[in-house]
N, CA, C, O and CB atoms as a CASP TS submission, in Angstrom:
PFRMAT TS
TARGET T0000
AUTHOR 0000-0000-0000
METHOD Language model
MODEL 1
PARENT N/A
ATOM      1  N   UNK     1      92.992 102.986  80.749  1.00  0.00           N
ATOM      2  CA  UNK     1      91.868 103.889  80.627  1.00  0.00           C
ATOM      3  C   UNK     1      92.193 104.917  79.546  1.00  0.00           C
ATOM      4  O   UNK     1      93.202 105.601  79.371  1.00  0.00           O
ATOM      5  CB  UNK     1      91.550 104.577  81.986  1.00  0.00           C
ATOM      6  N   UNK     2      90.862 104.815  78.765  1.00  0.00           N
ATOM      7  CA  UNK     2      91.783 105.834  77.629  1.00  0.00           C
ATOM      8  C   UNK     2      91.178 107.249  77.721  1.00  0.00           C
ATOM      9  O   UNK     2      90.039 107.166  78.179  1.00  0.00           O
ATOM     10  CB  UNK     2      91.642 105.296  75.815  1.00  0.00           C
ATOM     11  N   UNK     3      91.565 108.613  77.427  1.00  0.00           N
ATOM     12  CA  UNK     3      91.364 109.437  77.245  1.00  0.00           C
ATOM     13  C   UNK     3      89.666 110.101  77.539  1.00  0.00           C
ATOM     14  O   UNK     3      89.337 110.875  78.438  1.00  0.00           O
ATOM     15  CB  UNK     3      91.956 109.331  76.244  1.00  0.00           C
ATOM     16  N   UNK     4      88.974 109.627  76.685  1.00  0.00           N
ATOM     17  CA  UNK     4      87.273 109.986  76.868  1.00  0.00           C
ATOM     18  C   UNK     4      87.153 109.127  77.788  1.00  0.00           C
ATOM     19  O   UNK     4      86.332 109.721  78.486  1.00  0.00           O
ATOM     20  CB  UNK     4      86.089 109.756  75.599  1.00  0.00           C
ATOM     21  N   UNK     5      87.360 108.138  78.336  1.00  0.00           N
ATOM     22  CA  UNK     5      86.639 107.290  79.651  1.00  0.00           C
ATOM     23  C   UNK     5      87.636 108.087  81.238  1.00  0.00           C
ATOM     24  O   UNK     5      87.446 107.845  82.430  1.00  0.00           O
ATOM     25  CB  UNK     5      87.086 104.946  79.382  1.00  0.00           C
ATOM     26  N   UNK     6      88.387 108.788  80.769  1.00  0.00           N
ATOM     27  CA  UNK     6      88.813 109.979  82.043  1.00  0.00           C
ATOM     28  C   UNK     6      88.055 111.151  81.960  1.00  0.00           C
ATOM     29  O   UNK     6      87.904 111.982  82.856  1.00  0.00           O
ATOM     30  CB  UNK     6      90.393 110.565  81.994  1.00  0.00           C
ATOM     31  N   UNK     7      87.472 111.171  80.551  1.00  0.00           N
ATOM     32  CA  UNK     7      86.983 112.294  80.591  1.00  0.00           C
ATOM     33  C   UNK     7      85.237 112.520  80.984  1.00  0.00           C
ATOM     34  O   UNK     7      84.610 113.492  81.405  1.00  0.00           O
ATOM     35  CB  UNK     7      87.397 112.739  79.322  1.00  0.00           C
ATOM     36  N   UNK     8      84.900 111.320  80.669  1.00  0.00           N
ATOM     37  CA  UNK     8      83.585 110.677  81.218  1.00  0.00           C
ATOM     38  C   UNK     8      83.329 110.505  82.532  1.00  0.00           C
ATOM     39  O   UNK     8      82.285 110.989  82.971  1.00  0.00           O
ATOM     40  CB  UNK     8      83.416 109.479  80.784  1.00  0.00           C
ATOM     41  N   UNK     9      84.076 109.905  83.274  1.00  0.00           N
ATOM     42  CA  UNK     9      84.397 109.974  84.662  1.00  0.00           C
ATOM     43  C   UNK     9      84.702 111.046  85.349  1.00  0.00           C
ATOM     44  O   UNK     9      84.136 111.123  86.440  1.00  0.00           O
ATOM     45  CB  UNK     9      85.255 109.315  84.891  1.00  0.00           C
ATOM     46  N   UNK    10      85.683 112.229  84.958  1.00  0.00           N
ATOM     47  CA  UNK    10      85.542 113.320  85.564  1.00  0.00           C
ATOM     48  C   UNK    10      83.886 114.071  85.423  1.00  0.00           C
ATOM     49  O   UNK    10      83.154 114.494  86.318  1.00  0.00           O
ATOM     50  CB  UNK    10      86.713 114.130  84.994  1.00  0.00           C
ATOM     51  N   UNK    11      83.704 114.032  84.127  1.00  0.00           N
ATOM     52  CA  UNK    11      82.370 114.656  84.047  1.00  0.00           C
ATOM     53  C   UNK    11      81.096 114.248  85.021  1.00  0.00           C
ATOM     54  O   UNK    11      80.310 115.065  85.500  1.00  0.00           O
ATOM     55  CB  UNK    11      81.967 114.414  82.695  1.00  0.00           C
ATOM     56  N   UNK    12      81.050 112.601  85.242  1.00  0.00           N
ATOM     57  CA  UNK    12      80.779 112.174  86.345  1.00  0.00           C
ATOM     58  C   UNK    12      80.866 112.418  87.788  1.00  0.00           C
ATOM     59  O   UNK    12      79.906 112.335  88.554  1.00  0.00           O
ATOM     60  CB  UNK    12      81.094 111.516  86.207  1.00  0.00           C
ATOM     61  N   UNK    13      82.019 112.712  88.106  1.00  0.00           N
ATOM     62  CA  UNK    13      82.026 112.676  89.311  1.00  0.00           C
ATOM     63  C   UNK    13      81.881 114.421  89.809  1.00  0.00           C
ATOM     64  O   UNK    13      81.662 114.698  90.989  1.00  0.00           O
ATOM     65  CB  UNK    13      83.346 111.816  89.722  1.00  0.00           C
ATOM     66  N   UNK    14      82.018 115.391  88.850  1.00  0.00           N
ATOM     67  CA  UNK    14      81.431 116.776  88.967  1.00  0.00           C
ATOM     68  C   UNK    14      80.090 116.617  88.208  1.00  0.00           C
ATOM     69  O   UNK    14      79.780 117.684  87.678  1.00  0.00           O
ATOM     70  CB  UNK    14      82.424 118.000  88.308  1.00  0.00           C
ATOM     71  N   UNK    15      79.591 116.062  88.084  1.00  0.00           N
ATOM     72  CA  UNK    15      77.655 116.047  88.099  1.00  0.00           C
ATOM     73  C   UNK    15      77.527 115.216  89.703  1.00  0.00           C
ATOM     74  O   UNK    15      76.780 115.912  90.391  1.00  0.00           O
ATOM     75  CB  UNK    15      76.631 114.678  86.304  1.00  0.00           C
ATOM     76  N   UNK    16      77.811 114.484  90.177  1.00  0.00           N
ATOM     77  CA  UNK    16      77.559 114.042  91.425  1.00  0.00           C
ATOM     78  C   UNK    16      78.161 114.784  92.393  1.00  0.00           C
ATOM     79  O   UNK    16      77.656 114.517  93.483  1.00  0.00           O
ATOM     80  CB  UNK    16      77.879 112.811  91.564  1.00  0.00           C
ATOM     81  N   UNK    17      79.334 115.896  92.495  1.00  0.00           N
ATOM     82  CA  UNK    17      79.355 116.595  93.363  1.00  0.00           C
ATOM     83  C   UNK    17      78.412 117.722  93.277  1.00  0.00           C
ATOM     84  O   UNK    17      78.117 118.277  94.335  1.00  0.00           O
ATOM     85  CB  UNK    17      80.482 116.859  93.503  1.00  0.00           C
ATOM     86  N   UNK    18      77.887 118.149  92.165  1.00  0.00           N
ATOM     87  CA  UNK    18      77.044 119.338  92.409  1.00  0.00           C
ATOM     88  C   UNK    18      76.142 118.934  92.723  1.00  0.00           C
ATOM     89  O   UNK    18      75.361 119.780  93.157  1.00  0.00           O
ATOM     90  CB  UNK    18      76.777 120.206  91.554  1.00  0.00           C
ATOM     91  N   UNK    19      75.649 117.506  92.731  1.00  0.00           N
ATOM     92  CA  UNK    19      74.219 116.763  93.117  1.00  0.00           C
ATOM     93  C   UNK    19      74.010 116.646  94.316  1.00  0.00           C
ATOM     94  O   UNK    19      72.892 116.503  94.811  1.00  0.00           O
ATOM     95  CB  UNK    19      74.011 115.453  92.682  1.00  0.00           C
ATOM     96  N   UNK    20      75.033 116.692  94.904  1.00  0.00           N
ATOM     97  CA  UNK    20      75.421 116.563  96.185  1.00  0.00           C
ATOM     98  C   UNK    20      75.293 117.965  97.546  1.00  0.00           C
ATOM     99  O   UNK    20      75.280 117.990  98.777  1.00  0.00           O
ATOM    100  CB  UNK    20      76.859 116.135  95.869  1.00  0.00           C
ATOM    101  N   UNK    21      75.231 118.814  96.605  1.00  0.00           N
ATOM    102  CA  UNK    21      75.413 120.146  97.105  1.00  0.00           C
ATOM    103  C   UNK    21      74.285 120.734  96.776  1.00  0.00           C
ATOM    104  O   UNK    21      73.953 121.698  97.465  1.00  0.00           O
ATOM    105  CB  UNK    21      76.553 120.880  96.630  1.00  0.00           C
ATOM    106  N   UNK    22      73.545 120.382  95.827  1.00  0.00           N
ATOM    107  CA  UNK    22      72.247 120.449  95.929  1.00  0.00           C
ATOM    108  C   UNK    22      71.311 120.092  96.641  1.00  0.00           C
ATOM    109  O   UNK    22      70.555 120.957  97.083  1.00  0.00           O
ATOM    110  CB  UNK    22      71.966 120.198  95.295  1.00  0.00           C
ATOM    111  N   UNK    23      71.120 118.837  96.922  1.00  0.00           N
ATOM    112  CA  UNK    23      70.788 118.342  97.664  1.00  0.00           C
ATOM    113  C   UNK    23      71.047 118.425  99.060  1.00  0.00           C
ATOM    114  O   UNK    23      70.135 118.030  99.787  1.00  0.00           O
ATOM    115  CB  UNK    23      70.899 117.635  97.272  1.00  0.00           C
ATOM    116  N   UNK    24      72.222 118.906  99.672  1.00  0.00           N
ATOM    117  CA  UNK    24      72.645 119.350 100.482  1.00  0.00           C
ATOM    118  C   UNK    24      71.914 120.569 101.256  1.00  0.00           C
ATOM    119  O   UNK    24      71.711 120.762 102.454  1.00  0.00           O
ATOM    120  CB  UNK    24      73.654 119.480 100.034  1.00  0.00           C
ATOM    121  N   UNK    25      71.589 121.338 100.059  1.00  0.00           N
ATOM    122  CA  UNK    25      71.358 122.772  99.823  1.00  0.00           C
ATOM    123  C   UNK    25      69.577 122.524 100.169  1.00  0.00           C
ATOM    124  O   UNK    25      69.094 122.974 101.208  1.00  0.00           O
ATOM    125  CB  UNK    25      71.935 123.429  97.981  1.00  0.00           C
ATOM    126  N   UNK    26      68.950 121.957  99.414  1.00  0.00           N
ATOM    127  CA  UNK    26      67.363 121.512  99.823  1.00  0.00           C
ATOM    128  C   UNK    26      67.283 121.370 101.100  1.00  0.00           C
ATOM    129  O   UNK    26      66.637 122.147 101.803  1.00  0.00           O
ATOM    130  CB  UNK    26      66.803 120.173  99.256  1.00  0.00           C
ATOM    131  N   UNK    27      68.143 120.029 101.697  1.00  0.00           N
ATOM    132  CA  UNK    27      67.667 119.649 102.722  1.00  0.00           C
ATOM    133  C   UNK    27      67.795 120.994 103.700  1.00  0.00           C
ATOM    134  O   UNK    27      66.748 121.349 104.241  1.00  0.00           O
ATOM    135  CB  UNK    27      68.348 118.358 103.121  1.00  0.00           C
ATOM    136  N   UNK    28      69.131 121.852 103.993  1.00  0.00           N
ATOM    137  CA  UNK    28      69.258 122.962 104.813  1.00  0.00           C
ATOM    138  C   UNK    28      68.044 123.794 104.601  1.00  0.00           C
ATOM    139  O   UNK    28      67.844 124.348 105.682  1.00  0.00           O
ATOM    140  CB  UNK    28      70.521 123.707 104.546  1.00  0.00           C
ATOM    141  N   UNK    29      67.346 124.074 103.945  1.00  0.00           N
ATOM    142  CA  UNK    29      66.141 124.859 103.591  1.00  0.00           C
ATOM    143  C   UNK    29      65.074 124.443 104.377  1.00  0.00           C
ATOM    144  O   UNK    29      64.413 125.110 105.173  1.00  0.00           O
ATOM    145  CB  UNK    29      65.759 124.758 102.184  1.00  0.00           C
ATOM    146  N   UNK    30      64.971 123.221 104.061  1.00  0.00           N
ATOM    147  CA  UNK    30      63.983 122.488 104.772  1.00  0.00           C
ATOM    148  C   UNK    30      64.198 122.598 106.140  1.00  0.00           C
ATOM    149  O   UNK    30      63.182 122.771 106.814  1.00  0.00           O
ATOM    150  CB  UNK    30      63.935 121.135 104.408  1.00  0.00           C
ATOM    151  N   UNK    31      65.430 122.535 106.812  1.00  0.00           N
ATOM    152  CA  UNK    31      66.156 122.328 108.107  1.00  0.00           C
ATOM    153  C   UNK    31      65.656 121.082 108.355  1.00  0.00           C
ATOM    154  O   UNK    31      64.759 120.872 109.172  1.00  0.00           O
ATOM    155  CB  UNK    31      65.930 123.366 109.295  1.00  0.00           C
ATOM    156  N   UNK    32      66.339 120.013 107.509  1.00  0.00           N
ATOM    157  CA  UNK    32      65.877 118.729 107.982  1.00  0.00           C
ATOM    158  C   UNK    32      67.332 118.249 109.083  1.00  0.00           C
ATOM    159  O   UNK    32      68.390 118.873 109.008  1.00  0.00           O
ATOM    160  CB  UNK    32      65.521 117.562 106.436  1.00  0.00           C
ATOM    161  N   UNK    33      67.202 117.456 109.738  1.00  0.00           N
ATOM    162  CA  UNK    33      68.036 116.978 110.745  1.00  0.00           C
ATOM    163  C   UNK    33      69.285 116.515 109.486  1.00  0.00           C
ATOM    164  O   UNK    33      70.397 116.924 109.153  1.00  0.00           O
ATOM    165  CB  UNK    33      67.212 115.611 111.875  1.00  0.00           C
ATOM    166  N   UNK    34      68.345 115.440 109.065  1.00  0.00           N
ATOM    167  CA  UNK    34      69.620 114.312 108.511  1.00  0.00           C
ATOM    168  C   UNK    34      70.167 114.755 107.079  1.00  0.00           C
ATOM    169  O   UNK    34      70.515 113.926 106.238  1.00  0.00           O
ATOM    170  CB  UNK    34      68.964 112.545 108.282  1.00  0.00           C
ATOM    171  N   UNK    35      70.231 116.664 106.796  1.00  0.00           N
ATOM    172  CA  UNK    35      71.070 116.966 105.927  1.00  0.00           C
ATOM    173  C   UNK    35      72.617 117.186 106.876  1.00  0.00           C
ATOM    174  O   UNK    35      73.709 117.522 106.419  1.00  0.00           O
ATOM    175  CB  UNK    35      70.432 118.266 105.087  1.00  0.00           C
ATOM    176  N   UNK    36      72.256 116.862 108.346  1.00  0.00           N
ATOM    177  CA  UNK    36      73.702 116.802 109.132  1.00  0.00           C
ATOM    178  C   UNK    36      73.952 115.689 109.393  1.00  0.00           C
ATOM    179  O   UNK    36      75.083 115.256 109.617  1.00  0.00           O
ATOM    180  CB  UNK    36      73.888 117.475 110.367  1.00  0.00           C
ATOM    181  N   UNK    37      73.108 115.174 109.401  1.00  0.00           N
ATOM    182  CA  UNK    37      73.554 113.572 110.059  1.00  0.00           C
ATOM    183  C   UNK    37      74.155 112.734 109.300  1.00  0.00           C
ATOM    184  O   UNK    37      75.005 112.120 109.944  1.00  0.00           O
ATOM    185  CB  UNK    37      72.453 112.687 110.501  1.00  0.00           C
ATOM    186  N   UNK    38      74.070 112.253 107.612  1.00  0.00           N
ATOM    187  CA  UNK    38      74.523 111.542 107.006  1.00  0.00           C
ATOM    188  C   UNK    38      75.758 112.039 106.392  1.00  0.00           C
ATOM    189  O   UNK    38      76.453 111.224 105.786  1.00  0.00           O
ATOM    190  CB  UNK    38      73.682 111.143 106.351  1.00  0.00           C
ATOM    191  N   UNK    39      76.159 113.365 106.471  1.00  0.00           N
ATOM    192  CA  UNK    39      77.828 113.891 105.774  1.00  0.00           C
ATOM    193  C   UNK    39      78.545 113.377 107.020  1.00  0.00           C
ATOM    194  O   UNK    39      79.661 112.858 106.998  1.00  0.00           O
ATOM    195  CB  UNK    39      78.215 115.970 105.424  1.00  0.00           C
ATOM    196  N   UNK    40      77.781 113.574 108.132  1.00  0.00           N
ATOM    197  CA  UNK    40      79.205 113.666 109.218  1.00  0.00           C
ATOM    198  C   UNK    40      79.164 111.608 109.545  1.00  0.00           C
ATOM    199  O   UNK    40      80.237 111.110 109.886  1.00  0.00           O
ATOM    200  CB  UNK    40      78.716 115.128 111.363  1.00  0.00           C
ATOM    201  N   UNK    41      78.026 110.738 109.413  1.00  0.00           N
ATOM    202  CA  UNK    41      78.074 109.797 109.668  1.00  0.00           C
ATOM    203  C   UNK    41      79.060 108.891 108.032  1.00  0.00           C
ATOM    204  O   UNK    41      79.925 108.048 108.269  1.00  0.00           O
ATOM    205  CB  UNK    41      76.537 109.560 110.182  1.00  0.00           C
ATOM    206  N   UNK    42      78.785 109.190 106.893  1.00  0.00           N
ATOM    207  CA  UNK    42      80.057 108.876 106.018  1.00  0.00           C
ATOM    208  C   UNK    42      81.029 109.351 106.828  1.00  0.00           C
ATOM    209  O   UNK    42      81.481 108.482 107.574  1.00  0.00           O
ATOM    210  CB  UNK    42      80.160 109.537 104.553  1.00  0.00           C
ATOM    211  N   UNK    43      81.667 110.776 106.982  1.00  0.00           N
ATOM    212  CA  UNK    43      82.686 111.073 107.248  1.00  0.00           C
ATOM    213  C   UNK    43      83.334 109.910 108.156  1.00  0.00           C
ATOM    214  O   UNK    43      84.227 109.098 107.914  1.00  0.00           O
ATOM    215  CB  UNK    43      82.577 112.310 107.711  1.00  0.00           C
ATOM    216  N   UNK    44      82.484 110.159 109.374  1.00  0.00           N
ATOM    217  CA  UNK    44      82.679 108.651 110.071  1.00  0.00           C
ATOM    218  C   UNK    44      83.169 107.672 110.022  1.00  0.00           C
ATOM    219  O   UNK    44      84.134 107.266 110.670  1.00  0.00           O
ATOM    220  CB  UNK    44      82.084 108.119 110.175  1.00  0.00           C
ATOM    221  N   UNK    45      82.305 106.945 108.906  1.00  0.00           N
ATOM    222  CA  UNK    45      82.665 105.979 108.247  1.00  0.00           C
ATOM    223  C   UNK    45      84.015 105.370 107.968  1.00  0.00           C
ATOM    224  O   UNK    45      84.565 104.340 108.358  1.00  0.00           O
ATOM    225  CB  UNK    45      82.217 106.219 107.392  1.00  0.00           C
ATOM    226  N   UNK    46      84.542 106.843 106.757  1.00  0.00           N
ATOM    227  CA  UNK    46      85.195 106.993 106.434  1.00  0.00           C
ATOM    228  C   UNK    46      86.606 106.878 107.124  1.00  0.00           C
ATOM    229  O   UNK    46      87.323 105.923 106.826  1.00  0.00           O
ATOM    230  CB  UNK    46      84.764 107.667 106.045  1.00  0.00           C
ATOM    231  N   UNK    47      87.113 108.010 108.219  1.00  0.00           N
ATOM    232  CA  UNK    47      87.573 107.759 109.038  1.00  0.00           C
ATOM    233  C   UNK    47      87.949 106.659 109.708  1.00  0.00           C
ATOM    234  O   UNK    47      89.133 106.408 109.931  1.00  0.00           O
ATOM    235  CB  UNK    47      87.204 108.212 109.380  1.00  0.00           C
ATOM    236  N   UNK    48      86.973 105.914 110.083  1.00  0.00           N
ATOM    237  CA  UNK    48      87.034 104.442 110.922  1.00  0.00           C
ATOM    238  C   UNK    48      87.787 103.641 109.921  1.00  0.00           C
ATOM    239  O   UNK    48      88.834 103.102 110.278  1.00  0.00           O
ATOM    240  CB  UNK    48      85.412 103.635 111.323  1.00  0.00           C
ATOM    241  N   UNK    49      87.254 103.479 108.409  1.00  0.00           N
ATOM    242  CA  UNK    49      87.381 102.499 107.373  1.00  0.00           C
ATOM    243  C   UNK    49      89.161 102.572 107.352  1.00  0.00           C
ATOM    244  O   UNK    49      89.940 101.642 107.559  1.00  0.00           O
ATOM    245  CB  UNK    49      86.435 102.976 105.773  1.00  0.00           C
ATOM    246  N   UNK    50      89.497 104.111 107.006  1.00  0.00           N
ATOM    247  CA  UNK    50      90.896 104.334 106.838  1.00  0.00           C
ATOM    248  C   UNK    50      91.711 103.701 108.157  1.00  0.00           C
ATOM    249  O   UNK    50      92.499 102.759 108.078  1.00  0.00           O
ATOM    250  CB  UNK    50      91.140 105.956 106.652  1.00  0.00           C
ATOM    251  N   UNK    51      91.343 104.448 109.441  1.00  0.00           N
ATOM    252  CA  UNK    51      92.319 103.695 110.624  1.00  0.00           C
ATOM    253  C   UNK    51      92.369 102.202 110.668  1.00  0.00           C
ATOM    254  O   UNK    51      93.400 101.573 110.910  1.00  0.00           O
ATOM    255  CB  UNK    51      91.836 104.066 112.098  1.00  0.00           C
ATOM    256  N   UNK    52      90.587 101.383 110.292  1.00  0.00           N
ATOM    257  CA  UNK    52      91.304 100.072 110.107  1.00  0.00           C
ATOM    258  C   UNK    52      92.054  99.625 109.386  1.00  0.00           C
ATOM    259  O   UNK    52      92.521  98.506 109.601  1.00  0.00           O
ATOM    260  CB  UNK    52      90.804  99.349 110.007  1.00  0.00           C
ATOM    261  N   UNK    53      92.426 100.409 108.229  1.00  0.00           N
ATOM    262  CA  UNK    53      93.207 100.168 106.869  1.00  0.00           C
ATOM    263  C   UNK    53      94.731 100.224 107.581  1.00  0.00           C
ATOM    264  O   UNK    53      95.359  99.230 107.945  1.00  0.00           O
ATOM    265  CB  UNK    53      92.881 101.534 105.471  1.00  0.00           C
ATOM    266  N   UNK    54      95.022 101.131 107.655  1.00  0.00           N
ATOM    267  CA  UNK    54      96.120 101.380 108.696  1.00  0.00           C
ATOM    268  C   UNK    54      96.588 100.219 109.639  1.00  0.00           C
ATOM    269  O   UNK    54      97.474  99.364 109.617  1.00  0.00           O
ATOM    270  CB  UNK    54      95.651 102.469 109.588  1.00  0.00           C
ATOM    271  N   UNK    55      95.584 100.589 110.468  1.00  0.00           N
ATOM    272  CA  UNK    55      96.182  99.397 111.482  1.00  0.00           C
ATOM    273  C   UNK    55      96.054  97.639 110.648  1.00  0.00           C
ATOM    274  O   UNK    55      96.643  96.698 111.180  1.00  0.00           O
ATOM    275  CB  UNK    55      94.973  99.455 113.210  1.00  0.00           C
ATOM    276  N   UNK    56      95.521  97.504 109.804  1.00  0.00           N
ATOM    277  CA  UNK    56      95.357  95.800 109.894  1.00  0.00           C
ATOM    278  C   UNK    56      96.654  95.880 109.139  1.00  0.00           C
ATOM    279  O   UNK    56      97.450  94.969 109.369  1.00  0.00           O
ATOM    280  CB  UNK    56      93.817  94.792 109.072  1.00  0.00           C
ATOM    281  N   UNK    57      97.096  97.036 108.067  1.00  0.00           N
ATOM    282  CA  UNK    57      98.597  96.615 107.636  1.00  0.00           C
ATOM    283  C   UNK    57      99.583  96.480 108.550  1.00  0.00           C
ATOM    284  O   UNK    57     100.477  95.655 108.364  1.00  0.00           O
ATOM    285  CB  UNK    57      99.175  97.495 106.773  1.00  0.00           C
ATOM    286  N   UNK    58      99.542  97.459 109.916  1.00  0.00           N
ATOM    287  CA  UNK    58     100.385  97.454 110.819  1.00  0.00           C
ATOM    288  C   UNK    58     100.686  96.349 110.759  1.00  0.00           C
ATOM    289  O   UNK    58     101.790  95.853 110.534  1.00  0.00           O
ATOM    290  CB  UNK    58     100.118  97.861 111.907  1.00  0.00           C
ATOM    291  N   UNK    59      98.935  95.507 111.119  1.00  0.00           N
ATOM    292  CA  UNK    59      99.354  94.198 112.337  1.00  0.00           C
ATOM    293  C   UNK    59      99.616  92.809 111.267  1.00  0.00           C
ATOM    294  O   UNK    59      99.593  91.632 111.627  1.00  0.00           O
ATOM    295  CB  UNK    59      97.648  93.759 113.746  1.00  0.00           C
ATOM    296  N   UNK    60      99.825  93.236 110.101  1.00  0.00           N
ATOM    297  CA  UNK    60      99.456  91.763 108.856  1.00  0.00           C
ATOM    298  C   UNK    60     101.257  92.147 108.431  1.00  0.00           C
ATOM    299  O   UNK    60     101.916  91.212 107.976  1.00  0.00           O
ATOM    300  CB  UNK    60      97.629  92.117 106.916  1.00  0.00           C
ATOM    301  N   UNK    61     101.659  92.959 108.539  1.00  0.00           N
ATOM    302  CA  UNK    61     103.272  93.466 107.514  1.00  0.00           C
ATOM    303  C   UNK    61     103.952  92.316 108.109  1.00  0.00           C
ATOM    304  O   UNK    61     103.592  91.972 109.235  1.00  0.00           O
ATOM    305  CB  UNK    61     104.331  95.340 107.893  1.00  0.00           C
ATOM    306  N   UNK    62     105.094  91.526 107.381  1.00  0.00           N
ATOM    307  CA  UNK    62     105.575  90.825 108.078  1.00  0.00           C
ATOM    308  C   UNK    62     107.340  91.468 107.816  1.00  0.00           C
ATOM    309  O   UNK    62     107.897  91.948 106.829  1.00  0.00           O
ATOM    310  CB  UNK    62     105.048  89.290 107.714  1.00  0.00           C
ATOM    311  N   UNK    63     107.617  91.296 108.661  1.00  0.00           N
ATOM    312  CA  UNK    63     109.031  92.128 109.307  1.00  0.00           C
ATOM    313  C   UNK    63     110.471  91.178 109.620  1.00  0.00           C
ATOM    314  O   UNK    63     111.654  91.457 109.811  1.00  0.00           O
ATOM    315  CB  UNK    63     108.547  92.829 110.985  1.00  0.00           C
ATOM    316  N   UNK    64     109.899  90.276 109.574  1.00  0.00           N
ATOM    317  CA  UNK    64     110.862  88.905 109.714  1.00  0.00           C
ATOM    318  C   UNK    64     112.144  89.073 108.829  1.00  0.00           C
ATOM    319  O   UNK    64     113.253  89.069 109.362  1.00  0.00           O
ATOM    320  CB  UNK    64     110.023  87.435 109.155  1.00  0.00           C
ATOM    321  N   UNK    65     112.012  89.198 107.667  1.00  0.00           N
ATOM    322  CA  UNK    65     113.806  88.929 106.846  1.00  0.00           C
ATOM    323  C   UNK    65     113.508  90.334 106.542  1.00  0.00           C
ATOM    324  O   UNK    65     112.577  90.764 105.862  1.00  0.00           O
ATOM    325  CB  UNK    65     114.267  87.556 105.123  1.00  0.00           C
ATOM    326  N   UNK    66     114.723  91.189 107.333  1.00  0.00           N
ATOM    327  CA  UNK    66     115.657  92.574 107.306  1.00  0.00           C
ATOM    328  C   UNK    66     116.180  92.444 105.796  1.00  0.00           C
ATOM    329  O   UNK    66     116.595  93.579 105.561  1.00  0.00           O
ATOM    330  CB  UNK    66     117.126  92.618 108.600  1.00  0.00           C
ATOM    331  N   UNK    67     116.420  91.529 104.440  1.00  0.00           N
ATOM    332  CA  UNK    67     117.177  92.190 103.634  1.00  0.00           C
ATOM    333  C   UNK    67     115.795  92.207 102.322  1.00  0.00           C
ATOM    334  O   UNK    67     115.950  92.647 101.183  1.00  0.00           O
ATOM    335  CB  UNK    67     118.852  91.327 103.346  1.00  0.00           C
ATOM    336  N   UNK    68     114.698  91.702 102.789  1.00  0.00           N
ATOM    337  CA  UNK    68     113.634  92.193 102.090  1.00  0.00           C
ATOM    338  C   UNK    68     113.037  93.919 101.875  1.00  0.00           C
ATOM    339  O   UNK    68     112.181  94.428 101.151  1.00  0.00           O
ATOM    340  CB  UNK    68     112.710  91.429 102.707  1.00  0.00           C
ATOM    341  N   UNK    69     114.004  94.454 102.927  1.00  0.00           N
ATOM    342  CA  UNK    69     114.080  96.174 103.074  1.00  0.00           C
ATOM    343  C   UNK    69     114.916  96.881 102.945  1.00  0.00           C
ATOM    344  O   UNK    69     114.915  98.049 103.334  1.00  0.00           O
ATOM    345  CB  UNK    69     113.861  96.691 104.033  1.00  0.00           C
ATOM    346  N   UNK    70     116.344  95.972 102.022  1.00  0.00           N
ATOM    347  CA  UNK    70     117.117  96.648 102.157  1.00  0.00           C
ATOM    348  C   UNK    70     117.885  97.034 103.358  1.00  0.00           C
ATOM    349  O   UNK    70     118.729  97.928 103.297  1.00  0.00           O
ATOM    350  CB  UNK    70     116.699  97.304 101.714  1.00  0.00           C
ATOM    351  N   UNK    71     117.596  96.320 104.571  1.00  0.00           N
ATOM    352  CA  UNK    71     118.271  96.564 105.521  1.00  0.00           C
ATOM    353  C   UNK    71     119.727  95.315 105.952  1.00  0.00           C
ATOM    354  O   UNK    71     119.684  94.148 105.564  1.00  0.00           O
ATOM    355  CB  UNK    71     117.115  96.742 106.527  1.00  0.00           C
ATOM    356  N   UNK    72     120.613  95.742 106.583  1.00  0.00           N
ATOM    357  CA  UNK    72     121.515  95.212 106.574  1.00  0.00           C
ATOM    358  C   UNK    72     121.994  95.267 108.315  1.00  0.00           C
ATOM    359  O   UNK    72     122.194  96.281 108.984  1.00  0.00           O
ATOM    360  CB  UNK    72     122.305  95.798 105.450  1.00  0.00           C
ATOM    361  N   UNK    73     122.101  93.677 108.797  1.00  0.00           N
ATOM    362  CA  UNK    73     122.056  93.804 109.851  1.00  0.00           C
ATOM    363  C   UNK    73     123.411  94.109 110.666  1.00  0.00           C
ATOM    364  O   UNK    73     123.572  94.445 111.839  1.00  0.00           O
ATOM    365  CB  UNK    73     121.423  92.858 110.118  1.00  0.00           C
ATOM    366  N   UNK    74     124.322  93.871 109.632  1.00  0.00           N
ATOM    367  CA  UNK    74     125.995  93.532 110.093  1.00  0.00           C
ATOM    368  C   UNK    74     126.303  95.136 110.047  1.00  0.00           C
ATOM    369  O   UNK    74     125.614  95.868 109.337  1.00  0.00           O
ATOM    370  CB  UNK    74     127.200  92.344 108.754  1.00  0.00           C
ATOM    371  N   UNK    75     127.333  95.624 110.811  1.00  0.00           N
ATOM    372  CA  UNK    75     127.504  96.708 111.082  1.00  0.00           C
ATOM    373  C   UNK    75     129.090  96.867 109.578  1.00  0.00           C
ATOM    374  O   UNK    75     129.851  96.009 109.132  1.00  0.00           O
ATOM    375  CB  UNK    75     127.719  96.836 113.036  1.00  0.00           C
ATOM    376  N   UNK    76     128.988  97.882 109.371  1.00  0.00           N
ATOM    377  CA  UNK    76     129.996  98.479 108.223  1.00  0.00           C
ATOM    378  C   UNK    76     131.440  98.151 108.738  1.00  0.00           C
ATOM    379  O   UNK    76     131.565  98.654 109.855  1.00  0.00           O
ATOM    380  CB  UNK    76     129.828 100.264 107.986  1.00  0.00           C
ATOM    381  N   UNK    77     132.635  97.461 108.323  1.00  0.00           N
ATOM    382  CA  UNK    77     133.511  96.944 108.428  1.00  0.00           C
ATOM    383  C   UNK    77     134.352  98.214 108.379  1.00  0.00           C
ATOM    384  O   UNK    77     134.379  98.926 107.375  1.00  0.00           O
ATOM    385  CB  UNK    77     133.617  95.887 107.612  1.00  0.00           C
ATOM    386  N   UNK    78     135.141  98.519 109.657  1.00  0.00           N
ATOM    387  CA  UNK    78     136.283 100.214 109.599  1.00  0.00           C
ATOM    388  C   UNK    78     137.384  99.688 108.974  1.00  0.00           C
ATOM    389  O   UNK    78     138.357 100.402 108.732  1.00  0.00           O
ATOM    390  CB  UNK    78     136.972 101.084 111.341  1.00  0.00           C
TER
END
């Protein structure tokens, strides 16, 4: 990624956070319901998405050969 396409992308993604907060900002005016309902239902989302992330590495890691970690099973020779 070169230089202006980081810089394009940041510029991006601070025009969509203030879009965001704008919009944010309308709906509270309005006192519409679902300017609460859809931050906390991403959040949600979000949340859930990460713990399955988590756990499916838990349950997918395979643990079988100890010297793939650097681990060493024989105890240090006195």
């Amino acid at each position: 990624m070169t230089q202006d396409q980081t810089r394009r992308s940041g510029q991006a993604l601070m025009a969509g956070a203030g879009l965001s907060v704008l919009l944010f900002l309308m709906g509270a005016a309005k006192r519409s319901y679902a300017v609460l309902a859809i931050p906390v239902f991403a959040g949600l989302i979000a949340a859930a998405g990460m713990a399955f992330w988590v756990g499916y590495t838990m349950a997918t890691t395979n643990w079988d050969d100890p010297e793939d970690y650097g681990v060493d099973d024989d105890p240090p020779e006195a």
